[in-house]
N, CA, C and O of each residue as an XYZ file, in Angstrom:
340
protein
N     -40.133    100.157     12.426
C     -39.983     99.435     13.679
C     -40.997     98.306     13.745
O     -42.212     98.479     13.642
N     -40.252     96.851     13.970
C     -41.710     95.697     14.429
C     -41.674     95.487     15.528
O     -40.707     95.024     16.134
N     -42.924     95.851     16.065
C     -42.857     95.750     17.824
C     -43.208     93.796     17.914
O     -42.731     93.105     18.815
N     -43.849     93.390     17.110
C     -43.845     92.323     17.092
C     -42.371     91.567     17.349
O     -42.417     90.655     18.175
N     -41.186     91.814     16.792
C     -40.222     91.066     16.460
C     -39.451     91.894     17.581
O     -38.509     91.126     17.776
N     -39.285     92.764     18.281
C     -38.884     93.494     19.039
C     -39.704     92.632     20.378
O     -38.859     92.088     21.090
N     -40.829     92.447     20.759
C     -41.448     91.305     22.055
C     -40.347     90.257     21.527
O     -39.388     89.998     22.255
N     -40.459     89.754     20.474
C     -40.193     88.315     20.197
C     -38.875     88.089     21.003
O     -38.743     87.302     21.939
N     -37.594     89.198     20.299
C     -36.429     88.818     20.528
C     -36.236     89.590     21.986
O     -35.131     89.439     22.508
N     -36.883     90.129     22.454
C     -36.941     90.532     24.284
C     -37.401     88.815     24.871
O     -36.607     88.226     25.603
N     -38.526     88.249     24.521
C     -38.504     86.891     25.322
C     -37.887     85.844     25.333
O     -37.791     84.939     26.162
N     -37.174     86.140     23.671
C     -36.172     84.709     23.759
C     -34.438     85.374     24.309
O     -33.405     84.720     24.170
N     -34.500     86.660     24.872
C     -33.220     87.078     25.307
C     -33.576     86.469     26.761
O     -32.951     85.567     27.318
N     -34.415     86.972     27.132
C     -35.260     87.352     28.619
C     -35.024     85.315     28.872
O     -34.169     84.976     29.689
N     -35.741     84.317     28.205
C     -35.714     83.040     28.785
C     -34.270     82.389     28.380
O     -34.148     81.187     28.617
N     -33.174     83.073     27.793
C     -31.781     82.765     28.080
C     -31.189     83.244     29.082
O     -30.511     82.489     29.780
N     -31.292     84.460     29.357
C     -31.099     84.661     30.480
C     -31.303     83.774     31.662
O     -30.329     83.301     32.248
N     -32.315     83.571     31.973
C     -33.021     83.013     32.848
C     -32.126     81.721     33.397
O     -32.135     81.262     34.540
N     -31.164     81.157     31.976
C     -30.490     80.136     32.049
C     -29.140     80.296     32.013
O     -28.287     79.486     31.649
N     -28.970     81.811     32.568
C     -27.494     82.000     32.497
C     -27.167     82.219     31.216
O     -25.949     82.398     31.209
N     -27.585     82.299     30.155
C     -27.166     82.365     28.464
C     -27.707     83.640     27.793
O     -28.784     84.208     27.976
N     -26.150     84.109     26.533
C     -26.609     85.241     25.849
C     -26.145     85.138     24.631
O     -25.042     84.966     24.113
N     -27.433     85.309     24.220
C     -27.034     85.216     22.650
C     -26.440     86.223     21.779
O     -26.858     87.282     22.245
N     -25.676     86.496     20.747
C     -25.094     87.245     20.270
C     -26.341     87.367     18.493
O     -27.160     86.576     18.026
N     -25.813     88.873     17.995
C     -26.889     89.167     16.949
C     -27.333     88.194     16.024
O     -28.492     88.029     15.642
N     -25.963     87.339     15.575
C     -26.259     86.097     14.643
C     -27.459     84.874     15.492
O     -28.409     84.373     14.890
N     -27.215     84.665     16.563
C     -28.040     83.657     16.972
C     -29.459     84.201     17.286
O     -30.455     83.477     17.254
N     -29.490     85.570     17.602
C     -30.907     85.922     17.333
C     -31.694     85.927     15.819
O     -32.864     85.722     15.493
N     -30.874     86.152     15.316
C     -31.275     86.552     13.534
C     -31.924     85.027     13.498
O     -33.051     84.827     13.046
N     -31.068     83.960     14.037
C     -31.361     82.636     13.762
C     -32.510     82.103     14.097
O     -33.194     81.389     13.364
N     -32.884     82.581     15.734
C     -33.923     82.104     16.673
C     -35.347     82.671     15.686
O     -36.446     82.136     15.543
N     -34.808     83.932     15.119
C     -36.011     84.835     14.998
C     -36.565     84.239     13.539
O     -37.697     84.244     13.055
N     -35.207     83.688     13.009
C     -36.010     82.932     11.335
C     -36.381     81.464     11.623
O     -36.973     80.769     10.798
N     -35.923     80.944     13.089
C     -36.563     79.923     12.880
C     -37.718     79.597     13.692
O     -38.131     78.454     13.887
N     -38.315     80.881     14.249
C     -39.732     80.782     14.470
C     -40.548     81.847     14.525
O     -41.445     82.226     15.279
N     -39.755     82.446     13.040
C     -41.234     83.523     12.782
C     -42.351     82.860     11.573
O     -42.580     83.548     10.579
N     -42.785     81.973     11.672
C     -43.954     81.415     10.844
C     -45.020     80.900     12.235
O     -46.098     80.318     12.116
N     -44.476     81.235     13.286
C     -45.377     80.511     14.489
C     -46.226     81.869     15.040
O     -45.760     83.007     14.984
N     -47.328     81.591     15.486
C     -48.350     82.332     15.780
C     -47.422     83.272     16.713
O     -46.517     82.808     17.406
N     -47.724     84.537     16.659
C     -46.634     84.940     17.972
C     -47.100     84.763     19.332
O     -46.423     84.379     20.286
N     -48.909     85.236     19.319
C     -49.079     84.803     21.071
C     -48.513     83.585     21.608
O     -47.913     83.461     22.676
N     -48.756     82.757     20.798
C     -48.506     81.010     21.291
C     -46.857     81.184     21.463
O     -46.214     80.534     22.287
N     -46.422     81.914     20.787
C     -44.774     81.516     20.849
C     -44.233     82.633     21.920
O     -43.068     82.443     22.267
N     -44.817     83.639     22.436
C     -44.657     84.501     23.535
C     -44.767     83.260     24.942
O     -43.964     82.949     25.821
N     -46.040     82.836     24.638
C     -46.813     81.710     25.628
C     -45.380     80.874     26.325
O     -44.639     80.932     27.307
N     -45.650     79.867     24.713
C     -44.130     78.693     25.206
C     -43.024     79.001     25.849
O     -42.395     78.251     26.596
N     -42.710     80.368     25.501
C     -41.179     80.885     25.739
C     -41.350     80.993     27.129
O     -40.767     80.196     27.864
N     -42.272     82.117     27.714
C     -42.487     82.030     28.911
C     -42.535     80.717     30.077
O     -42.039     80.586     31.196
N     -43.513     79.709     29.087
C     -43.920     78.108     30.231
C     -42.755     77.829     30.110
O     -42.467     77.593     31.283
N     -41.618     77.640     29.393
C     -40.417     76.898     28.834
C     -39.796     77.275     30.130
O     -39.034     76.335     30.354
N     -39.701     78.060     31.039
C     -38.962     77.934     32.264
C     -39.166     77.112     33.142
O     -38.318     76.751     33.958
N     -40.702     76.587     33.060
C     -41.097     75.753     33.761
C     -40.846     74.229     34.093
O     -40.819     73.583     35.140
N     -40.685     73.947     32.838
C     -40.221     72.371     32.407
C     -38.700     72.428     31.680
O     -38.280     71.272     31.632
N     -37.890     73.213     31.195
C     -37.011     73.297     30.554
C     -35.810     72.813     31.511
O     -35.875     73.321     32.630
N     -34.751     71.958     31.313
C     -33.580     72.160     32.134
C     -32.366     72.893     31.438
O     -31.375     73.489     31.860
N     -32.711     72.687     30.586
C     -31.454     73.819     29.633
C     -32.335     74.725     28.821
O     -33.498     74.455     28.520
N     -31.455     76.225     28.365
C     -31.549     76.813     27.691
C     -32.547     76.080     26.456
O     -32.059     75.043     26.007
N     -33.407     76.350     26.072
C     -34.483     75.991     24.950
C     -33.484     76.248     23.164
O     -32.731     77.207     22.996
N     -33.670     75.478     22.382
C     -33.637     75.460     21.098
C     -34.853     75.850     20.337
O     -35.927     75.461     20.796
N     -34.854     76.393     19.500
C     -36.067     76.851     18.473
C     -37.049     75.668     18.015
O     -38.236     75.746     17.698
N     -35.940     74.199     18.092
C     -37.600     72.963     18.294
C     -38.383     73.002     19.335
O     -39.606     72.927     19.223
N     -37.819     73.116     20.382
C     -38.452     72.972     21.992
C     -39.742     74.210     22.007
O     -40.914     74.096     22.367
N     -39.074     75.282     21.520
C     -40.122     76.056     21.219
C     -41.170     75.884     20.499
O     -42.339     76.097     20.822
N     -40.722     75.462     19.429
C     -42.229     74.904     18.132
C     -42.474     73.682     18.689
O     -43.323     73.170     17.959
N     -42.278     73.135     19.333
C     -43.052     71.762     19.718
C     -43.884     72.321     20.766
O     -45.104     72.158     20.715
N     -43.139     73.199     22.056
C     -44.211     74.095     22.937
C     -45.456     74.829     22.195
O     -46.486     74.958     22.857
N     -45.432     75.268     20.999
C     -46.428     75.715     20.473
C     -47.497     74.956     19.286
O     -48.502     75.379     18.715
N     -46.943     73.966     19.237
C     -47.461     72.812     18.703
C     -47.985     72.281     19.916
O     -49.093     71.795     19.692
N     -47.682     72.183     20.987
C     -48.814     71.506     22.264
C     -49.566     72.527     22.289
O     -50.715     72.179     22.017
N     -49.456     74.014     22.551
C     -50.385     74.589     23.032
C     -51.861     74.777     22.047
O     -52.952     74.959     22.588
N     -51.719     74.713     20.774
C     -52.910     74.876     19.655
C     -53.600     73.391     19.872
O     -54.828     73.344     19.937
N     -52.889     72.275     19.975
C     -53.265     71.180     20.032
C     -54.292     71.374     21.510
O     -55.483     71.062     21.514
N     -53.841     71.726     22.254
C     -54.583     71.629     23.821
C     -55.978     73.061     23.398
O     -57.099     73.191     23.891
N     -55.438     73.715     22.576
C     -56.794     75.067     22.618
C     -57.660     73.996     21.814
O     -58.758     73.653     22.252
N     -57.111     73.443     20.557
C     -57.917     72.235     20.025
C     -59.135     71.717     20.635
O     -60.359     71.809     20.539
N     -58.130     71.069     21.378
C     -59.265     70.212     22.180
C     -60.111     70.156     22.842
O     -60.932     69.240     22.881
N     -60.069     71.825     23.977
C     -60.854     72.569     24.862
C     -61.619     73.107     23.819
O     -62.762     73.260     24.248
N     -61.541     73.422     22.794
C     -62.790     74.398     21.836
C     -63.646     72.976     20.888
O     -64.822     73.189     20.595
N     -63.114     71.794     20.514
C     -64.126     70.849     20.266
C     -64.960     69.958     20.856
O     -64.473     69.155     21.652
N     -65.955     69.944     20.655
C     -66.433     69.044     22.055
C     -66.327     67.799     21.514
O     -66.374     67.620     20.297
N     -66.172     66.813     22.404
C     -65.825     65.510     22.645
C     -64.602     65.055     21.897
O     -64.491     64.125     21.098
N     -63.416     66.196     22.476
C     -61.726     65.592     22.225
C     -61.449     65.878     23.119
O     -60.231     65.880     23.300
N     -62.186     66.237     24.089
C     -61.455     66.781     25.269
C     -60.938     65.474     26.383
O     -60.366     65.644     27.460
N     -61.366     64.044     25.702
C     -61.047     63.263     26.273
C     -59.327     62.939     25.945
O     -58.548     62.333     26.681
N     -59.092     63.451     24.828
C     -57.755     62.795     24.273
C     -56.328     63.507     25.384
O     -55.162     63.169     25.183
């Protein structure tokens, strides 16, 4: 059992939902290969904010770009003097 991949595909069911949308086993298999190389907290993170700003159902870029902002922003708060950027 991966409880890891078991959260994963509960949040990306859970933020389709959210949009009225359900994915069937193939499109999870899909979601799940095309963003299991991403940190999982950060990609728990995005999935969640992604309701926030999202107007449609999210794609697996929207996601890696959400988690590509969020390392970029821990970035910048943990170096000192980028925090201007």
């Amino acid at each position: 059992m991966n409880t890891q991949r078991d959260d994963l595909v509960h949040a990306i069911n859970q933020v389709h939902a959210f949009y009225g949308k359900e994915l069937d086993q193939v499109q999870i298999k899909l979601w799940v290969r095309a963003i299991a190389d991403l940190d999982f907290e950060k990609t728990r993170e995005a999935l969640a904010d992604y309701v926030k700003y999202g107007k449609y159902a999210p794609k697996p870029i929207d996601i890696r770009n959400a988690v590509q902002e969020l390392a970029l922003k821990e970035r910048r708060e943990n170096t000192p003097g980028l925090d201007h950027l």
